[in-house]
NUTOR-850359 format. One line per 2 residues: their letters; for each residue x, y, z of C-alpha. Coordinates in pm, whole numbers, plus 50000, padded with zeros to 5 digits. Each point is the difference from the previous one (the first is absolute). Example, Ala and Ser with C-alpha at 12.3 -4.5 7.8 and 13.67 -1.06 7.14 Angstrom:
2
AS> 51230 49550 50780; 50137 50344 49934 $
! end
This chain:
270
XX> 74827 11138 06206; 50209 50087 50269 $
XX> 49838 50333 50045; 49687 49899 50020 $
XX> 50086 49823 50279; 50161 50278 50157 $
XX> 49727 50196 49958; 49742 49770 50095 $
XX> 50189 49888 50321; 50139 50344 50084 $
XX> 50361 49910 49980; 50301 50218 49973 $
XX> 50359 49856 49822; 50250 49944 50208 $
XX> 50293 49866 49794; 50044 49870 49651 $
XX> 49849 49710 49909; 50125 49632 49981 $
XX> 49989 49817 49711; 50011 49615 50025 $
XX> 49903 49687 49707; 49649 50012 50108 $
XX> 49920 50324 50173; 50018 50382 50036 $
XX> 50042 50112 50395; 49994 50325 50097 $
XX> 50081 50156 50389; 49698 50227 50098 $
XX> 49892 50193 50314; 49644 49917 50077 $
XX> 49831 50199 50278; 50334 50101 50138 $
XX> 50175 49636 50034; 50173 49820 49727 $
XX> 49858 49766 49791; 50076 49844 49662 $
XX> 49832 49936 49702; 50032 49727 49803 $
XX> 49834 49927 49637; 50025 49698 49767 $
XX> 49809 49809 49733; 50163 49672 50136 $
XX> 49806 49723 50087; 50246 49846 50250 $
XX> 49957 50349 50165; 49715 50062 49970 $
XX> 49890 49660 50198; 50323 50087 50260 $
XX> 49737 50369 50052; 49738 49824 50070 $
XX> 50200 49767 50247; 50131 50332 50187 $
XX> 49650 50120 50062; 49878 49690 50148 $
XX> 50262 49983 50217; 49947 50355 50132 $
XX> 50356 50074 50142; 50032 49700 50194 $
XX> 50359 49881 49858; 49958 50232 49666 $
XX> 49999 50356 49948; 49690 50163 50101 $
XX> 49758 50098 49679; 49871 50329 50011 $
XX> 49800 49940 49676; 49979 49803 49700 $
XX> 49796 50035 49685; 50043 49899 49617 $
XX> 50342 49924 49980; 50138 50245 50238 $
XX> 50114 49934 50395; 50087 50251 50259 $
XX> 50186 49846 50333; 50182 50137 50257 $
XX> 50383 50094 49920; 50256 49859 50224 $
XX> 50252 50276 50108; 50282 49811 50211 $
XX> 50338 49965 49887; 50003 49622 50134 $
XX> 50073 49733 49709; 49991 49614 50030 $
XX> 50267 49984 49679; 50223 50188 50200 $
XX> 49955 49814 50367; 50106 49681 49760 $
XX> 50286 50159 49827; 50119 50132 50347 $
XX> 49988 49666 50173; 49647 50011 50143 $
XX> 49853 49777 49749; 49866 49781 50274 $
XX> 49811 50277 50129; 49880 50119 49664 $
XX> 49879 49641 49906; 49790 49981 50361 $
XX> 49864 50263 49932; 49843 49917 49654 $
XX> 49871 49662 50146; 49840 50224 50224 $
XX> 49874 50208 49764; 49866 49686 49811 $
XX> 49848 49858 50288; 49794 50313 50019 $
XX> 49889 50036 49601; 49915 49563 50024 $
XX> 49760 50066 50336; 49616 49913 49894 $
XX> 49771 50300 49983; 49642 50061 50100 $
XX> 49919 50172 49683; 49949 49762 49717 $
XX> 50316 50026 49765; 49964 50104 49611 $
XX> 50076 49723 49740; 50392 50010 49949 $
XX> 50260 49818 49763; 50033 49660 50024 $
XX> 50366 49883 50046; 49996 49710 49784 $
XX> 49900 50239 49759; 50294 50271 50102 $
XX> 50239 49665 49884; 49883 49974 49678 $
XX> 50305 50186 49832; 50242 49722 50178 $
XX> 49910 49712 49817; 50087 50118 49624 $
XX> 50303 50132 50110; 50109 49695 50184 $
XX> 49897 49781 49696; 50293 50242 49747 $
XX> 50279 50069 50216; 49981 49713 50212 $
XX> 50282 49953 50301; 49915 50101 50322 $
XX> 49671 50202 49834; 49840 49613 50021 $
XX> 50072 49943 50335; 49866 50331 50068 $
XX> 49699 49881 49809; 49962 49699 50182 $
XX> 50020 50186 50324; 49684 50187 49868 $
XX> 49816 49708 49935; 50012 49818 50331 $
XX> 49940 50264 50194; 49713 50144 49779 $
XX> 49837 49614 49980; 49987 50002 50388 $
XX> 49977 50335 50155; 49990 50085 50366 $
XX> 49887 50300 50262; 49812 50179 49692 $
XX> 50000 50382 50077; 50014 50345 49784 $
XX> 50348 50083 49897; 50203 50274 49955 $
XX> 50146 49870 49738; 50296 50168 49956 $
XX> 50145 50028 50360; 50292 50167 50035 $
XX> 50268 50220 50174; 49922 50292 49795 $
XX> 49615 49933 50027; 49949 49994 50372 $
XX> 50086 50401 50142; 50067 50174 50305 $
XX> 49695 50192 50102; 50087 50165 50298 $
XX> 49750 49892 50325; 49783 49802 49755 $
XX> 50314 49770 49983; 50118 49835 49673 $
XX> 49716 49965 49710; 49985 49808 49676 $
XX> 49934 50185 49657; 49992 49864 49663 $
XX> 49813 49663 50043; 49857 49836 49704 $
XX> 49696 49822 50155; 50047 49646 49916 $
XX> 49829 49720 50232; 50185 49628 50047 $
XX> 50258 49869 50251; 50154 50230 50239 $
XX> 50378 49887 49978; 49982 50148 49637 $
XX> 50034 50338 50189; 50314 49929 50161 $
XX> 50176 49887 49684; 50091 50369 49856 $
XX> 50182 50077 50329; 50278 49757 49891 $
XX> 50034 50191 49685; 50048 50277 50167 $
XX> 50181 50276 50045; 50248 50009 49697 $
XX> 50225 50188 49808; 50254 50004 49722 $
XX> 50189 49676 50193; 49647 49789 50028 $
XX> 49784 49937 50284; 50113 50027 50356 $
XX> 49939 49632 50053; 50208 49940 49693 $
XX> 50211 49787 50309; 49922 49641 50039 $
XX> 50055 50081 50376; 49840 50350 50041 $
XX> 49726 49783 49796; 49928 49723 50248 $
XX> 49999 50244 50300; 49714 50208 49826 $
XX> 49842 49710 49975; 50025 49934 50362 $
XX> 49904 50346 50123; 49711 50005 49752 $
XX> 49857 49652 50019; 49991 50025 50393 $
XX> 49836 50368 49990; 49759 49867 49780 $
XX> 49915 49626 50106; 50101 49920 49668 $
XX> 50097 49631 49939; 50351 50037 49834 $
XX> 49984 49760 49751; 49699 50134 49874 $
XX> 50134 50343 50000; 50301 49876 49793 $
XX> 49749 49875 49709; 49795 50321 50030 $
XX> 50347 50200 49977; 50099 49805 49664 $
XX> 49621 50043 49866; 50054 50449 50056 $
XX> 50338 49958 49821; 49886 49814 49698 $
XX> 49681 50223 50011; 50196 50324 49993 $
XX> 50268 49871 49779; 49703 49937 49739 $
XX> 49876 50320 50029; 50309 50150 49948 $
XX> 50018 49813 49730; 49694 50067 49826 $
XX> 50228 50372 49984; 50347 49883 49916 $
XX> 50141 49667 49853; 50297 50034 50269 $
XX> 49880 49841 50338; 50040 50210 50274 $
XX> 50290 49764 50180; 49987 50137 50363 $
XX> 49635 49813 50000; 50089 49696 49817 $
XX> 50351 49991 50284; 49742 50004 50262 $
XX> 49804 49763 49835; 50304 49753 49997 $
XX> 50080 50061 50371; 49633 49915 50085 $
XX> 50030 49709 49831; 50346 49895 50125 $
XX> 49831 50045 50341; 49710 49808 49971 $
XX> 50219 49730 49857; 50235 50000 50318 $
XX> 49693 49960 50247; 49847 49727 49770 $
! end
């Protein structure tokens, strides 16, 4: 498969290819600049290549072509990393510059948009999962269930917005890959941010403190209500627990920690 494409789109390797759960990526040279090609039989992706056509390089990388289940886009080539501006103390930065990038992947388009996920649907995994290990996965659940009974600001999502998801391109500035084209409230964007980055010690908001000034510096980039944010931040970590789960009886604890500080949190503005 991945020669045809090369062939039919007149690509040249350049690098090995990157294997992740739900997709085969390979670096290419395409009329002399770099490019990279990405296939998958995944829905989730499949909607999220769909999503990065429509919005044309305008907060995503640019598409250069899509067809079947294959997507070429432009590469990004800087060295600059938003992980590694948080891990070096410019997390502040880092997180302002996601909202930004959000901002730009929410804005309405002329063009009418393809039909995309659902959210509600997206949740469906939390509920079971809530129901057998109960704890903080119901309060997670309940989370969900508010916010999904009376959403706000509906816009297309990235859904799975990220440090590691939004790159330095250069002069086109920093760009979004690897959405998964889901439509619902917008503050379900900003939720993965908090979970993010991490390493073998947890999450870098794993800090009740460090926690409540990302919320600051995100909810105020964002004209996010706080509260609000809080519930949507518990609803991601019982959603991602689940899936986890669905994988591997043992929850993955640096979620279900964050979970508990965005629940402490809420409960100390109540």
């Amino acid at each position: 498969m991945c020669t045809f494409y090369l062939d039919r789109w007149h690509l040249v390797p350049d690098g090995d290819s990157i294997v992740t759960n739900t997709s085969h990526l390979l670096p290419v040279i395409r009329q002399g600049h770099p490019a990279m090609l990405k296939l998958t039989v995944h829905e989730d992706e499949r909607l999220g290549a769909g999503l990065m056509a429509w919005w044309d390089g305008a907060g995503a990388a640019l598409v250069l072509a899509q067809e079947g289940d294959a997507l070429l886009m432009t590469r990004a080539m800087e060295t600059g990393s938003l992980a590694s501006w948080a891990w070096d103390g410019r997390d502040d930065e880092a997180c302002r510059i996601l909202c930004a990038n959000a901002a730009r992947l929410h804005a309405p388009r002329a063009t009418p948009l393809l039909p995309l996920m659902r959210l509600a649907e997206r949740f469906a995994a939390l509920a079971p999962m809530a129901t057998a290990y109960g704890g903080i996965m119901r309060r997670c659940d309940a989370a969900a269930r508010t916010l999904l009974a009376s959403p706000r600001d509906i816009v297309q999502l990235h859904g799975d917005l990220r440090h590691e998801n939004v790159l330095d391109f250069g002069s086109d500035g920093w760009l979004a890959i690897d959405p998964k084209g889901v439509l619902g409230e917008r503050g379900f964007d900003f939720s993965n941010i908090f979970c993010n980055p991490h390493d073998e010690e947890g999450t870098i908001c794993s800090d009740p403190d460090r926690f409540r000034h990302r919320l600051a510096v995100v909810t105020e980039a964002a004209n996010l209500e706080r509260e609000r944010q809080l519930l949507w931040i518990l609803a991601w970590c019982g959603l991602s627990t689940a899936w986890c789960l669905k994988d591997d009886p043992e929850p993955p604890f640096e979620q279900l920690e964050l979970a508990e500080i965005a629940a402490a949190e809420l409960d100390r503005l109540a």
